[in-house]
C-alpha positions, 0 to 999 in steps of 0.5 A: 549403371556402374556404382562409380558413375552413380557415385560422380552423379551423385557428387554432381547434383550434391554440388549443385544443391549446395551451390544453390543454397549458398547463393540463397542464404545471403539473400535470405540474410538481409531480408531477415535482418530488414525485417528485424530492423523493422520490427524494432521501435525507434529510440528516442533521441537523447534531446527528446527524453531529456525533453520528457523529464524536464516536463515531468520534473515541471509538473512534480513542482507544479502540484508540490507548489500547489500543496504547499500553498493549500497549507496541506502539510499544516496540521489543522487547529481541531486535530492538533487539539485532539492529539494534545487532548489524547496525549496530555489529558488520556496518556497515548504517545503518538509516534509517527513512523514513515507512513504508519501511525502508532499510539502507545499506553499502559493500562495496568500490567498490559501494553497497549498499541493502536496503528495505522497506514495513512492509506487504511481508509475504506472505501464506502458501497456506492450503492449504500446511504451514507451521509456525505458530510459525516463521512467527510468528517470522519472517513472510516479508517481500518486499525489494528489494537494490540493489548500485550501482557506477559508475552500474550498478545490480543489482537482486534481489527477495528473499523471507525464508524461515522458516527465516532464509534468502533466496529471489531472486524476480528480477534485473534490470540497471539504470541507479542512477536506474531504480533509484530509480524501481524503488524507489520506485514498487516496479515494474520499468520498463517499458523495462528488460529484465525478468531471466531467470527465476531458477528456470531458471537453472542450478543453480550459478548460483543457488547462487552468487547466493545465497551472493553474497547471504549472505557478500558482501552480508551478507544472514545470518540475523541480517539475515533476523530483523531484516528479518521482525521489524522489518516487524512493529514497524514496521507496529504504529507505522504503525497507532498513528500512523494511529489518532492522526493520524486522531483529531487530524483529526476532533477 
C-alpha cells in the first residue's frame, strides 16, 4: 500500500471517530447534568424556613417566659446572705465578669484572687455513693486560687467537697502574668514546671496547705457554700440571658 492511500485511510477512519464522539458527548452531557441535578437537596423554600424560625423564635419565648416565672434569675435569700457575710464580715470583693466569677482580697503584702466559670461544676462517678441531697446543696465546683506577691504567683486548683471543705488538685509556681494567661485560658503554661502531685506530698505538708487555705486565705465553709451555690445561680442567668439574646437574633 502506498503511504498516500494509508494516509487518506487514515484521515478517513480519524473522522470517523470524531464524528462518532461528537454525537455522544451531548448526550453524556445531559445525562451527567441529570444526574448532578439529582444528587442535589431541595432548598427550602423561603416561606418554609421562615416557618422554621418563627417556631424557634416561639419556643426560645416559651422557655425564657418559663424562667422568668421560676424566679431563676432572682439570687436566693440564703445566697445573697453568704455573699453580704463574705463581703462585709471577711472583706472579699465580688466582681462578676460575663460568665466568670471573681473574688478579691488583701492578706498582708499579697493579693489574692479566687475565680470560677459558672460551667466548672464537676460531674460526680455514677458508680460512687454520695449522698444526693448534700450534693444538691452543694454541687462540687473547680476553682482556681492565686496569692500574688512582688510579681510571684502560687497558684492552687481546688475542688469544694460536700462537706463545705476544699481539696487542692495542683500547685504551681508562676509569673503574676502566666498567672493571668492561666486563668484566663484555664491552662497551666506549658513552659512552667507543672507542681508535684499533691497526694504524694507529705501528709503534714498537705495538711498545712490546706489550713493555710482555710485560716489565712479565707476559703471556710461560708466560702465553699457560696462558691457551690453561686456557680449554680449563675449558670441559671447565663442560660436565660442565652434564651434571650438568641431570641433577640432571630427575631
Amino acid at each position: 500500500m502506498s503511504k498516500f492511500i494509508a494516509s487518506t485511510l487514515l484521515r478517513s477512519r480519524l473522522s470517523q471517530h470524531l464524528t462518532t464522539k461528537s454525537a455522544i458527548l451531548p448526550h453524556l452531557m445531559v445525562r451527567s447534568a441529570t444526574r448532578t441535578a439529582t444528587l442535589l437537596p431541595k432548598m427550602p423554600t423561603r416561606a418554609m424556613s421562615g416557618e422554621a424560625r418563627q417556631t424557634l423564635v416561639d419556643i426560645l419565648g416559651r422557655e425564657h417566659a418559663e424562667e422568668i416565672e421560676n424566679e431563676s434569675t432572682t439570687m436566693p435569700e440564703d445566697l445573697g446572705s453568704l455573699k453580704k457575710t463574705l463581703e462585709n464580715e471577711h472583706g472579699w470583693k465580688i466582681v462578676d465578669d460575663g460568665a466568670m466569677t471573681k473574688l478579691y482580697r488583701t492578706i498582708g503584702s499579697s493579693k489574692v484572687q479566687v475565680t470560677f466559670h459558672c460551667q466548672d461544676a464537676v460531674e460526680m462517678d455514677d458508680e460512687e455513693d454520695f449522698d444526693e441531697e448534700a450534693i444538691e446543696a452543694a454541687a462540687p465546683v473547680r476553682f482556681t486560687v492565686t496569692v500574688t506577691k512582688a510579681g510571684k504567683t502560687l497558684a492552687m486548683t481546688c475542688i469544694t467537697t460536700e462537706d463545705l471543705s476544699v481539696s487542692i488538685q495542683n500547685i504551681v509556681n508562676t509569673s503574676d502574668q502566666q498567672a493571668e494567661t492561666m486563668l484566663r485560658e484555664n491552662v497551666i503554661p506549658s513552659d512552667v514546671y507543672q507542681g508535684p502531685e499533691f497526694v504524694e506530698l507529705a501528709e503534714d505538708l498537705q495538711d498545712a496547705f490546706h489550713n493555710y487555705l482555710i485560716e489565712d486565705v479565707g476559703i471556710g465553709s461560708d466560702f465553699v457554700s457560696f462558691v457551690s451555690m453561686y456557680c449554680d445561680f449563675k449558670e441559671q442567668t447565663e442560660y436565660v440571658n442565652f434564651l434571650e439574646d438568641t431570641k433577640a437574633i432571630l427575631s
